[in-house]
C-alpha positions in Angstrom: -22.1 92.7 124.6 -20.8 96.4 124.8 -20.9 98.4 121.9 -17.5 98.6 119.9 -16.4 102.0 118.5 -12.8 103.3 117.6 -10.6 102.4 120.6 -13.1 100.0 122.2 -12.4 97.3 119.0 -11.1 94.2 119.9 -7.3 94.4 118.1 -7.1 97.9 119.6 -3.5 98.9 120.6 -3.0 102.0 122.8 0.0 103.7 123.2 2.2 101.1 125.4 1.3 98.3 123.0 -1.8 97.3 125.5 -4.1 95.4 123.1 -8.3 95.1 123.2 -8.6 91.7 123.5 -12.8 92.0 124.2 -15.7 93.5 125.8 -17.8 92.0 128.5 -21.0 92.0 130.0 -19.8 92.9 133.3 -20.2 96.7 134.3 -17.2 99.0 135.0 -16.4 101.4 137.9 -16.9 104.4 136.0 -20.4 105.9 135.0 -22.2 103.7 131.6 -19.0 101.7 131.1 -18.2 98.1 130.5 -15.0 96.5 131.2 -13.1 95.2 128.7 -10.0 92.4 128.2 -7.0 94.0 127.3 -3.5 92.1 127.3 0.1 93.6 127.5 2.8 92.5 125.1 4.1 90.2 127.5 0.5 88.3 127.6 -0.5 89.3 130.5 -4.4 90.1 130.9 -6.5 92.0 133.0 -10.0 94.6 133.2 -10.6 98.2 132.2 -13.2 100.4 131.6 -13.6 101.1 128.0 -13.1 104.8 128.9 -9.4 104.3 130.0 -8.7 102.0 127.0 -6.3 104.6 125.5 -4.6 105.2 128.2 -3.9 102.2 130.0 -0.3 100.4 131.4 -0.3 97.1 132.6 -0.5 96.3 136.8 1.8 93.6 136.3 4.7 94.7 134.0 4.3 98.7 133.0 2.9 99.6 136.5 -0.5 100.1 135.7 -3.4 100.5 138.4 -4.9 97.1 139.3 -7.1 95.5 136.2 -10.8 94.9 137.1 -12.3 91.9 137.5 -14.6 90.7 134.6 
């Protein structure tokens, strides 16, 4: 399992109420990341790289870039 640290901690919520659900084994798009589950207030769940954890909108309901797959 990926390291967690600060905003990488499952329970996580970024700044549109995105939440850090967990980390996976399953390599990210960018360079040494992992991608982690994150779900959107309306429980909607999808991939990200745990460098865009902070930052990240939903694809479904916030229109947020497509999750990745994990």
């Amino acid at each position: 399992m990926a390291r967690s640290r600060g905003t990488t901690v499952p329970g996580y919520v970024n700044k549109h109420g995105v939440t850090v659900v967990r980390g996976t084994e399953t390599p990210g798009t960018d360079h040494g990341q992992y991608v982690y589950v994150m779900r959107c207030p309306s429980d909607h769940e999808f991939g990200a790289n745990g460098s865009d954890l902070w930052q990240r909108k939903c694809p479904v309901c916030q229109g947020g870039r497509p999750g990745l797959c994990y």
